[in-house]
VMD Tcl script that draws the C-alpha trace (Angstrom):
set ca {
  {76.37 58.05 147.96}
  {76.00 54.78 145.92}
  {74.63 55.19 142.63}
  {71.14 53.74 143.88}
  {70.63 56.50 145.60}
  {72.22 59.34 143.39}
  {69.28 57.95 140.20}
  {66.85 57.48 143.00}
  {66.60 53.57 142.68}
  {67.48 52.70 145.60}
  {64.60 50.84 146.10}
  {65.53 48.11 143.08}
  {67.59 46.19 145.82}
  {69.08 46.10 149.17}
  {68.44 45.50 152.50}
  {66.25 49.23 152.23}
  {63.98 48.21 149.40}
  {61.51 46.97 151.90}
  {61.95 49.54 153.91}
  {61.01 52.17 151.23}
  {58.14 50.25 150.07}
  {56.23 49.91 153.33}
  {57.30 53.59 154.05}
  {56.16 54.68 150.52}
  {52.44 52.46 151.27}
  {51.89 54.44 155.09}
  {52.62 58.15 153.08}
  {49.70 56.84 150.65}
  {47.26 55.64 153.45}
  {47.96 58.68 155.29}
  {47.46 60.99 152.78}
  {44.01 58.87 151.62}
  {42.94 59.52 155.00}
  {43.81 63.28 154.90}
  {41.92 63.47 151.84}
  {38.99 61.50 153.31}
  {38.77 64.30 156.29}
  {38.95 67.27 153.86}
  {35.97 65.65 152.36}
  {34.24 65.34 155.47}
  {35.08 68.85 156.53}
  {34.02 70.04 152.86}
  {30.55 68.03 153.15}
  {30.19 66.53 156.35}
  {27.85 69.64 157.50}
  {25.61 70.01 154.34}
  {25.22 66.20 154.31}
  {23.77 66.64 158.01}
  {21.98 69.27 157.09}
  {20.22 66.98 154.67}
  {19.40 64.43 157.05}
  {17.89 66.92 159.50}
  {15.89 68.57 156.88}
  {13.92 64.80 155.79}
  {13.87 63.74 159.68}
  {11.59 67.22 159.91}
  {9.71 66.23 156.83}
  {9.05 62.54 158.53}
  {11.68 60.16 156.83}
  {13.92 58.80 159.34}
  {16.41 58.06 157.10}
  {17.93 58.71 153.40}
  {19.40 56.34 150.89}
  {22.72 57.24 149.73}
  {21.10 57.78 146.37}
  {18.84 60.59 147.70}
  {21.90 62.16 149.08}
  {24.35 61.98 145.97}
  {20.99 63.90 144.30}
  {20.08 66.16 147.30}
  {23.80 67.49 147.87}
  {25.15 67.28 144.68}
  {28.44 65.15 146.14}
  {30.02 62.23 143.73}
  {28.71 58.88 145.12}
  {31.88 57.34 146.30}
  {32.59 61.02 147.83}
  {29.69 60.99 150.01}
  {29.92 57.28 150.49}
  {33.59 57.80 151.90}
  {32.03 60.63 154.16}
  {29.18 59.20 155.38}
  {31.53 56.47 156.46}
  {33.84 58.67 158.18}
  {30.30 60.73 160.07}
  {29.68 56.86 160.93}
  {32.50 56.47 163.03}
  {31.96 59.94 164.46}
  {28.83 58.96 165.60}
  {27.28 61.48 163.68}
  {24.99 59.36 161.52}
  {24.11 55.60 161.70}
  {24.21 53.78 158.73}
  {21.37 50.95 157.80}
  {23.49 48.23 155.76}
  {21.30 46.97 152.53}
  {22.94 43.82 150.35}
  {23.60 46.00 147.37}
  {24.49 49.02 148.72}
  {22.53 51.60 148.50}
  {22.43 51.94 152.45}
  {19.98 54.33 154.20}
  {21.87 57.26 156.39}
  {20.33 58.27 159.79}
  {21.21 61.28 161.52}
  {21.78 60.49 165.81}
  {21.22 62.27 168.66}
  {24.68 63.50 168.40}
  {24.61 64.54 164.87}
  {21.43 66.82 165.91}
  {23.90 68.15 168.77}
  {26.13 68.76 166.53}
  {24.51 70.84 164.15}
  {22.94 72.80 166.43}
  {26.71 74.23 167.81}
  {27.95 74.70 164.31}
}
mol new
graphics top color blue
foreach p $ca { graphics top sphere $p radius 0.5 }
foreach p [lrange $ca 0 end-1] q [lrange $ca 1 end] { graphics top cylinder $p $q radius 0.2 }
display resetview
């Protein structure tokens, strides 16, 4: 064992260095997106549940301010989520310039919360 390794720097030089860096950057993005799917577990359902609840009251869709305030979730939270129940197909998002984007529950996001 060279002395790199023993004090844990072996990522100061060598041919590893790169390596250990790109290595290091994948654990971080995979444990972002871990995070980002215990989120959506966490609020993916009452978020839903929100949408259904203004679709039956006659709004199509919510702004992701209405959300933050209707399911008590921090912004970039529910943003994160929402984006996630996007690529689901769970909810279709409605892109505005400054982003306060209105969230639409789909066909399948109805299906959905009917099984769960």
């Amino acid at each position: 064992m060279d002395i790199r390794e023993k004090f844990g720097l072996d990522y100061l030089t060598g041919p590893s260095s790169e390596t250990s860096a790109t290595g290091t950057a994948t654990a971080e993005a995979a444990n972002v997106e871990e995070l980002i799917d215990r989120a959506a577990i966490s609020f993916g359902k009452r978020i839903l549940q929100e949408l259904q609840t203004s679709k039956g009251s006659g709004q199509e869709s919510l702004k992701l301010n209405e959300l933050v305030d209707k399911t008590d979730v921090d912004r970039d939270t529910l943003s994160l989520v929402v984006e996630r129940l996007g690529k689901l197909g769970l909810v279709e998002l409605e892109r505005e310039k400054y982003g306060n984007h209105g969230v639409r529950l789909t066909p399948m996001g109805e299906s959905f919360l009917r099984l769960v």
